[in-house]
Backbone as JSON Lines, residues from 0, in Angstrom:
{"i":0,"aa":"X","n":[107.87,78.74,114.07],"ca":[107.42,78.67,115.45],"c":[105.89,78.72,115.45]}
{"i":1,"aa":"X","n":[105.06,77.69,116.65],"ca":[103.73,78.17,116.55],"c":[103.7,78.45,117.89]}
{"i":2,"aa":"X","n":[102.89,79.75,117.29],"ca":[103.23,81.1,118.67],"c":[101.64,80.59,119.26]}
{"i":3,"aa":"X","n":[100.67,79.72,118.62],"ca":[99.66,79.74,119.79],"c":[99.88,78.83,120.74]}
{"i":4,"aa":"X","n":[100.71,77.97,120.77],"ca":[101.2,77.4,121.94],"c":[101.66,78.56,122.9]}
{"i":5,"aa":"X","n":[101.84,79.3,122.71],"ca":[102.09,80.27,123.79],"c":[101.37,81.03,124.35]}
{"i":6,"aa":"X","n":[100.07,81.03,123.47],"ca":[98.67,82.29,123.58],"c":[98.64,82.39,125.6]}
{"i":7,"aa":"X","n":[98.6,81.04,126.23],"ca":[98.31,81.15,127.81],"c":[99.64,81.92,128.34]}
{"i":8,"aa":"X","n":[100.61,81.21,128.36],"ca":[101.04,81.94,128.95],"c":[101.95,83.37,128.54]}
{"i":9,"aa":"X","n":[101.78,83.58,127.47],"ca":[101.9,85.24,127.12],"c":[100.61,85.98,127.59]}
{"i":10,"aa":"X","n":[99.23,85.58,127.5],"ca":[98.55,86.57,128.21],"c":[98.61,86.28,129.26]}
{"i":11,"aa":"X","n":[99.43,85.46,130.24],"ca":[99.39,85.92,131.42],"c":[100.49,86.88,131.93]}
{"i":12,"aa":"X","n":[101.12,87.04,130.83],"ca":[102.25,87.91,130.95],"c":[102.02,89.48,130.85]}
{"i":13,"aa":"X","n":[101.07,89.49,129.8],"ca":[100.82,90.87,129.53],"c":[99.97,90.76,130.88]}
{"i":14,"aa":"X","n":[98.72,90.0,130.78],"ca":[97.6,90.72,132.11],"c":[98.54,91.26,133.14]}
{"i":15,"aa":"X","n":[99.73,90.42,133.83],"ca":[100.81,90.6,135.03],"c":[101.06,92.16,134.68]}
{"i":16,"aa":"X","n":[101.66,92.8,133.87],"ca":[101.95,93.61,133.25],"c":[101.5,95.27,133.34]}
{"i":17,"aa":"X","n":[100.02,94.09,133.37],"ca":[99.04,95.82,133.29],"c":[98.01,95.77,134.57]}
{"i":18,"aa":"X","n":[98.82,95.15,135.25],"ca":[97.75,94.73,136.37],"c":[98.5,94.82,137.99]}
{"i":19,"aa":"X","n":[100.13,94.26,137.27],"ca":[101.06,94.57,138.5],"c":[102.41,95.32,138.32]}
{"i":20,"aa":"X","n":[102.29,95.54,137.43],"ca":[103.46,96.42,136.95],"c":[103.18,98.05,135.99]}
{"i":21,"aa":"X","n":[101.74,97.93,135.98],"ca":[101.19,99.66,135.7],"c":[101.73,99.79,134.28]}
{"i":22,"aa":"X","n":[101.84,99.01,133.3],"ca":[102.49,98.97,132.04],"c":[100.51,98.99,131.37]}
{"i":23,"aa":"X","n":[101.19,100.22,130.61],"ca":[99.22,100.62,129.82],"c":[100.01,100.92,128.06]}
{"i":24,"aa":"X","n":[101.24,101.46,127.94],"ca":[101.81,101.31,126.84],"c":[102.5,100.37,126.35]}
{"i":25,"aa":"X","n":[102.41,99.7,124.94],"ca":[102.43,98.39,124.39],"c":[103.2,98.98,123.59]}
{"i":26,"aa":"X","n":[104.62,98.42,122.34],"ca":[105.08,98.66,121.38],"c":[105.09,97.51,120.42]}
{"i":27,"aa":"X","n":[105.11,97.22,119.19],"ca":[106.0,95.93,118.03],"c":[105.92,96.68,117.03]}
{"i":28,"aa":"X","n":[106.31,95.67,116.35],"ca":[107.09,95.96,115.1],"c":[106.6,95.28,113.76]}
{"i":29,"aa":"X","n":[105.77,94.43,114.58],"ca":[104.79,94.12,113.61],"c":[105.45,93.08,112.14]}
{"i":30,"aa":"X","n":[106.21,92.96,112.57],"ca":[107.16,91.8,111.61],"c":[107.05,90.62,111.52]}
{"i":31,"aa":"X","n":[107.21,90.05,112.72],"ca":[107.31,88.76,112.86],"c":[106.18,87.79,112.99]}
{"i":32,"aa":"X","n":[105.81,86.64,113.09],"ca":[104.74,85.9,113.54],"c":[104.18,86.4,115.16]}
{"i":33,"aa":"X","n":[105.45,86.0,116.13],"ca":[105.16,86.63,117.33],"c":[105.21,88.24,117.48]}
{"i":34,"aa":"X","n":[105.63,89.09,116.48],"ca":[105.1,90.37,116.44],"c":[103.29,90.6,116.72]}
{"i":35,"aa":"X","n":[103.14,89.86,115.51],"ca":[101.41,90.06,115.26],"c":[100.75,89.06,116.14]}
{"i":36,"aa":"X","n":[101.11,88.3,117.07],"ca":[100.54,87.38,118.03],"c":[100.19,88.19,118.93]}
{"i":37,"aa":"X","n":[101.69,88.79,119.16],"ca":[101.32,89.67,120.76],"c":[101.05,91.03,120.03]}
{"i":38,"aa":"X","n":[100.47,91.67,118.89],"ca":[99.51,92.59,118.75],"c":[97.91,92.44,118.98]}
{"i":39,"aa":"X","n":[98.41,91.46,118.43],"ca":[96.79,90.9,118.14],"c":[95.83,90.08,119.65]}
{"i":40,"aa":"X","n":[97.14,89.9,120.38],"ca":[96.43,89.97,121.94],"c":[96.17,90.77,123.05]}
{"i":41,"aa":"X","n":[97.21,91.96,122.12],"ca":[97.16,93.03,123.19],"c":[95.49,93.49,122.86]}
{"i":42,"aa":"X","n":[95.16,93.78,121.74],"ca":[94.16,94.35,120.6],"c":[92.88,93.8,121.45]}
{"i":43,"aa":"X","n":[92.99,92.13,122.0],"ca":[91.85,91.53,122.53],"c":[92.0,92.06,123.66]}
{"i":44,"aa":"X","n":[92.48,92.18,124.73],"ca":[92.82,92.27,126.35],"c":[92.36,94.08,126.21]}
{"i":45,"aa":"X","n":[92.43,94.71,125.27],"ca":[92.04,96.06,125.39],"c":[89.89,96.02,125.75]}
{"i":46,"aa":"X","n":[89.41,95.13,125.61],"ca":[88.04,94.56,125.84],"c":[88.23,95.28,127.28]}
{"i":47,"aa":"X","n":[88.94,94.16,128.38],"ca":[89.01,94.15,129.89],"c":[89.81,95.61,129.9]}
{"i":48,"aa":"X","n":[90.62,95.87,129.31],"ca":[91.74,96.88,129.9],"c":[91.6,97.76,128.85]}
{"i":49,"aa":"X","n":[90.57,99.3,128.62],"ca":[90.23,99.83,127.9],"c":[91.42,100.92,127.79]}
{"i":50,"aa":"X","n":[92.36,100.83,128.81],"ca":[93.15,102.19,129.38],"c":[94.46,101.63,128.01]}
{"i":51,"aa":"X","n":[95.09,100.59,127.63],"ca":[96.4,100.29,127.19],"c":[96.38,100.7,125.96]}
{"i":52,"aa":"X","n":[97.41,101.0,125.53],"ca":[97.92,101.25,124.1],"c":[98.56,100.44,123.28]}
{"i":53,"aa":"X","n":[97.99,99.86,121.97],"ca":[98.91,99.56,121.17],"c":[99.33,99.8,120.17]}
{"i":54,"aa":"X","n":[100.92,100.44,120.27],"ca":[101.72,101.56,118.98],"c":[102.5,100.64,117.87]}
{"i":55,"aa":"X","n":[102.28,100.76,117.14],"ca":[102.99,100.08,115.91],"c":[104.45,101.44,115.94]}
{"i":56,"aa":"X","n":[105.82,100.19,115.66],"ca":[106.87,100.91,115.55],"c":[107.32,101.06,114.24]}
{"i":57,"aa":"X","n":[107.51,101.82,113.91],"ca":[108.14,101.75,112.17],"c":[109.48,101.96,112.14]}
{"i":58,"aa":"X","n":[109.95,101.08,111.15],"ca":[111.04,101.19,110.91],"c":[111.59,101.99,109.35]}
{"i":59,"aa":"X","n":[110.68,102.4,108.9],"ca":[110.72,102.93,107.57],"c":[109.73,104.11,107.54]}
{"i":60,"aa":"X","n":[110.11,105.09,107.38],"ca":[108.82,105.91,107.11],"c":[107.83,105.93,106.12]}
{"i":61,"aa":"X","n":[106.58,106.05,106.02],"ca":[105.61,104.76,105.76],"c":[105.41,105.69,104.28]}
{"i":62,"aa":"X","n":[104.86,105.38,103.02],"ca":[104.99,106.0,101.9],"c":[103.17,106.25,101.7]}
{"i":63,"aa":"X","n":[102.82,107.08,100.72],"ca":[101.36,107.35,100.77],"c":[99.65,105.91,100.93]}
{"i":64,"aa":"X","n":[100.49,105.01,100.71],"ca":[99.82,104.13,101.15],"c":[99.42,103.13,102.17]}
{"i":65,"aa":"X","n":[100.34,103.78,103.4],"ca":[100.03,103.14,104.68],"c":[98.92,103.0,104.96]}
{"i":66,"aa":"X","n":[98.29,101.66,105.66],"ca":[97.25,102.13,106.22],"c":[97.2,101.28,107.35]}
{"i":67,"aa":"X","n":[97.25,101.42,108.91],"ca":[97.58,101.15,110.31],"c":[96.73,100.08,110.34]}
{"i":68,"aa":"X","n":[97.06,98.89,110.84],"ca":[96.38,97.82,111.32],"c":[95.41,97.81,112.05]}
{"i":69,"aa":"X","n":[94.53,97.1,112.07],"ca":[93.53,97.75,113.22],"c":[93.48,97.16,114.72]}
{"i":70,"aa":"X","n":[94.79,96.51,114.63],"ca":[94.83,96.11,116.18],"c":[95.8,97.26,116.9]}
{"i":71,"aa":"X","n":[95.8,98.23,116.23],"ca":[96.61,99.1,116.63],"c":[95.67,100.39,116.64]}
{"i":72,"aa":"X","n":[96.34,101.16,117.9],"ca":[95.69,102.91,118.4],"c":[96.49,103.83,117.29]}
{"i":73,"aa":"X","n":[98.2,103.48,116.87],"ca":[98.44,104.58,116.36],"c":[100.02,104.01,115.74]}
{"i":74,"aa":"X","n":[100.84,105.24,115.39],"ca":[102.32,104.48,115.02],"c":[103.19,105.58,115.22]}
{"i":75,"aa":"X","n":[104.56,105.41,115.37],"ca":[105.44,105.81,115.6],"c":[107.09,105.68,115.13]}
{"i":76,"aa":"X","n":[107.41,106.36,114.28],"ca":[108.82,106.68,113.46],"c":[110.12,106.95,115.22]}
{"i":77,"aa":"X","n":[110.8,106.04,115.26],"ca":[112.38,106.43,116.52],"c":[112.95,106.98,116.1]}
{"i":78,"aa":"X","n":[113.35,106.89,114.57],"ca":[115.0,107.24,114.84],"c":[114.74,108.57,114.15]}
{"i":79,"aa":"X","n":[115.67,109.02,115.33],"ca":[116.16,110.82,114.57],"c":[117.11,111.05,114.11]}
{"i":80,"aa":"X","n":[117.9,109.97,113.32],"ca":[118.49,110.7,111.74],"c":[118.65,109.52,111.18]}
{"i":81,"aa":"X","n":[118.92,109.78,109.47],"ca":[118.91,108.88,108.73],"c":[119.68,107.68,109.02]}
{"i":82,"aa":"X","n":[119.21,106.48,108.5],"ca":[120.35,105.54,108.71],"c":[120.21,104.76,107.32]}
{"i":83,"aa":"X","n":[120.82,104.11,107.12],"ca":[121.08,102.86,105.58],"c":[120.08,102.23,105.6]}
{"i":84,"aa":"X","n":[119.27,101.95,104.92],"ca":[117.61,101.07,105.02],"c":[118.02,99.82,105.49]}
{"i":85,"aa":"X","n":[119.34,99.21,105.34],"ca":[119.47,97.76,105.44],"c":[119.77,97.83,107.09]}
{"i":86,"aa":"X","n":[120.02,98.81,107.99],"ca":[120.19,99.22,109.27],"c":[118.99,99.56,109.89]}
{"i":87,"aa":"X","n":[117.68,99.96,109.39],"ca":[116.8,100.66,109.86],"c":[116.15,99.85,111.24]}
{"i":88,"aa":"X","n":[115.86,98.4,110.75],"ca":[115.21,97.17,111.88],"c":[116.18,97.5,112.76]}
{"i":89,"aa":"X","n":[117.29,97.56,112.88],"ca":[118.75,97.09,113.97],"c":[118.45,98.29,114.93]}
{"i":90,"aa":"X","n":[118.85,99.71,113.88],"ca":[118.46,100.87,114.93],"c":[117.07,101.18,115.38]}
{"i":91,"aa":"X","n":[116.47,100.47,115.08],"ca":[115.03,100.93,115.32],"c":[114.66,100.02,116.57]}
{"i":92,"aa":"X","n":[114.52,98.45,116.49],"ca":[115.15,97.85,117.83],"c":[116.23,98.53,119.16]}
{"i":93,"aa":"X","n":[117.07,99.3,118.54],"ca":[117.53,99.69,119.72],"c":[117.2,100.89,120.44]}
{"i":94,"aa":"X","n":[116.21,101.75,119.55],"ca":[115.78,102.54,119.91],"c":[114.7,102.35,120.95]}
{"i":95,"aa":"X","n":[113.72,101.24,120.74],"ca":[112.66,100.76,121.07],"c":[113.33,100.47,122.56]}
{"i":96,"aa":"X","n":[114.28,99.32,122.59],"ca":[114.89,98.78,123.76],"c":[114.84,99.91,124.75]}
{"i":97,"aa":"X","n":[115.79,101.46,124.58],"ca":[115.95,102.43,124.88],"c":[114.75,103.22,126.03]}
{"i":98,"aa":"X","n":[113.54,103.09,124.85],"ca":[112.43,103.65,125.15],"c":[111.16,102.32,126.49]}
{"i":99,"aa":"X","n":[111.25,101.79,126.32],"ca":[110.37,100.65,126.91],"c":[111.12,100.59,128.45]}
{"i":100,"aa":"X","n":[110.08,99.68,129.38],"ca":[110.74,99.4,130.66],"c":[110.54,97.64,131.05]}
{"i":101,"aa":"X","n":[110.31,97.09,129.99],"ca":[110.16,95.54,129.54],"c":[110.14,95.0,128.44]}
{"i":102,"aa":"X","n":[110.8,94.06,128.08],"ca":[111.06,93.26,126.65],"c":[110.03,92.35,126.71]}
{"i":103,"aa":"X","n":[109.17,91.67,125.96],"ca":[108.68,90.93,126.18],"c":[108.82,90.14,124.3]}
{"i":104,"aa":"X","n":[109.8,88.79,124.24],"ca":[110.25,88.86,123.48],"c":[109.61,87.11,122.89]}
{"i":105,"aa":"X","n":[109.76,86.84,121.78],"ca":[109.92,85.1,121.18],"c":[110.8,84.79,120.43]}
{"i":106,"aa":"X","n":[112.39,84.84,120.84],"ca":[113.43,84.82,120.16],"c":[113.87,82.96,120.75]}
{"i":107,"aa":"X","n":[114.15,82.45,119.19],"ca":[114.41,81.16,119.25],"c":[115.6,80.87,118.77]}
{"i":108,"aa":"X","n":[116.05,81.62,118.03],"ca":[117.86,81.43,117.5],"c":[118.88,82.48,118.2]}
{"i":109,"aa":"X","n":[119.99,81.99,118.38],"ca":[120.96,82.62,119.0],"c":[121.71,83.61,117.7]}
{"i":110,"aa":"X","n":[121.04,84.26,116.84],"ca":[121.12,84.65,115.76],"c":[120.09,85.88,115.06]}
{"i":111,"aa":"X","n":[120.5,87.09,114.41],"ca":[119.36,87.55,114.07],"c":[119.42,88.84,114.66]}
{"i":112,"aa":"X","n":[118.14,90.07,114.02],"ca":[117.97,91.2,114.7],"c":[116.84,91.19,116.04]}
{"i":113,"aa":"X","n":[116.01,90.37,115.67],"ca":[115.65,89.87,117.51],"c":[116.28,89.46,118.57]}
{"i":114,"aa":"X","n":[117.42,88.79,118.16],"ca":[118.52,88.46,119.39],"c":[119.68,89.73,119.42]}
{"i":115,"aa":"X","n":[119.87,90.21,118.64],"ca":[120.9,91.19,118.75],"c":[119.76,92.25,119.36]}
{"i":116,"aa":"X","n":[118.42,92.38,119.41],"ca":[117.39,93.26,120.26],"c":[117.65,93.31,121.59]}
{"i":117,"aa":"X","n":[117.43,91.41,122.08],"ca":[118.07,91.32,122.68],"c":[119.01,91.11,123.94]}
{"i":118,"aa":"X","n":[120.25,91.13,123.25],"ca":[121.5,91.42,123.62],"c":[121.49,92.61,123.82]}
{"i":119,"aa":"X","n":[120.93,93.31,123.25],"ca":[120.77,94.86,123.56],"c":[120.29,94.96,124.88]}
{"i":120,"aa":"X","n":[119.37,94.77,124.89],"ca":[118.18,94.98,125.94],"c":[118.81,94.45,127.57]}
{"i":121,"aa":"X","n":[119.57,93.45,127.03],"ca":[120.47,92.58,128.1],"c":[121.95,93.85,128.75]}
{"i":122,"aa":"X","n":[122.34,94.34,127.96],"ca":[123.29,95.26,128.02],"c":[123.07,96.65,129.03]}
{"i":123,"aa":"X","n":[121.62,97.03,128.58],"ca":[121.06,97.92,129.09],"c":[120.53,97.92,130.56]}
{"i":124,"aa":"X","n":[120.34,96.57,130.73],"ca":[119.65,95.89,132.24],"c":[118.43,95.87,131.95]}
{"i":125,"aa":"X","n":[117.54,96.04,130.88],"ca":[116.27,96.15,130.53],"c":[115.56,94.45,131.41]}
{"i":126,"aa":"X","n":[114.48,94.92,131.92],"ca":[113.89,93.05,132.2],"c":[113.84,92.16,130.88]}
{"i":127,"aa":"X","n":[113.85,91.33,130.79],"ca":[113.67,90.57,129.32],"c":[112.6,89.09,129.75]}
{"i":128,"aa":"X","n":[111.54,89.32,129.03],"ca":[110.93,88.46,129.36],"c":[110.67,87.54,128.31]}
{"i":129,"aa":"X","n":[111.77,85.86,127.59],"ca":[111.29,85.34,126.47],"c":[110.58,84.23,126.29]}
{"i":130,"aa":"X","n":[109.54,84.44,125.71],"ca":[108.2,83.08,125.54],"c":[108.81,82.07,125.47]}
{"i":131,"aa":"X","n":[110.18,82.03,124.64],"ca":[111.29,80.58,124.22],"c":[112.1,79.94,125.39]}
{"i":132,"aa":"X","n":[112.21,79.0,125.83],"ca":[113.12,78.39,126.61],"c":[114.59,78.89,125.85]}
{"i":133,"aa":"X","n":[115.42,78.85,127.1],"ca":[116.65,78.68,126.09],"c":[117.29,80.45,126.53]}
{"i":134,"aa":"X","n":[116.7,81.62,126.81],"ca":[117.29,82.79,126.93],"c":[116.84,82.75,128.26]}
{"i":135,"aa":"X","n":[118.13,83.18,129.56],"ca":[117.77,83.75,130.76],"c":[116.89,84.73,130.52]}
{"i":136,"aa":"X","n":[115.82,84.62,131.61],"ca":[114.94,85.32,131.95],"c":[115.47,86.38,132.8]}
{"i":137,"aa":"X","n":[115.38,88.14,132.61],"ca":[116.15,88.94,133.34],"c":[114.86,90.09,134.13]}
{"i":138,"aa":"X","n":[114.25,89.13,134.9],"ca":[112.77,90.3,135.23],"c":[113.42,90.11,137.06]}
């Protein structure tokens, strides 16, 4: 996917966001292409909007050589108890879903732990907002 075709109208999504919907806390996961797109725009828009946060989510607890991106304020471990490493993305997504009050997503296959995110998120009544044609929009 090339996520800068999307650069316009994802920041007009976030600006909407933090401008009409009082959203100043940001989460990813920092995985994907569109993970680090929409970090890395939140990271710029913090220029205009000095107040927002952006938290890197972990899905692994990080070993002595982490060292936090710098489009990021800080990071944050969800899950409170162990799970199978090959589970960690799945529960950690749903934890996230859990915690947030908007998805703001670039899921292109009907397949995957971004779509099973989600389906999650869909389950929950969460808004879902996806850059991709192709998933109802639930805002």
């Amino acid at each position: 996917m090339n996520v800068e075709q999307y650069r316009d109208k994802l920041l007009q999504i976030l600006i909407d966001l933090i401008e009409n919907k009082e959203v100043n806390q940001f989460y990813s996961g920092f995985r994907g292409d569109f993970d680090r797109f929409c970090s890395s725009l939140i990271h710029e828009l913090k220029e205009c909007y000095p107040q927002i946060k952006n938290t890197l989510v972990l899905s692994y607890i990080p070993d002595g050589e982490f060292i936090l991106h710098k489009c990021f304020d800080d990071s944050i471990y969800l899950l409170e108890r162990r799970v199978p490493k090959r589970f960690a993305i799945i529960e950690t997504n749903k934890c996230l879903v859990d915690k947030v009050d908007y998805i703001v997503a670039g899921v292109i296959t009907h397949c995957g732990g971004a779509y099973a995110a989600l389906e999650y998120a869909n389950k929950r009544k969460k808004p879902i907002i996806n850059m991709i044609d192709g998933w109802e929009v639930c805002i």
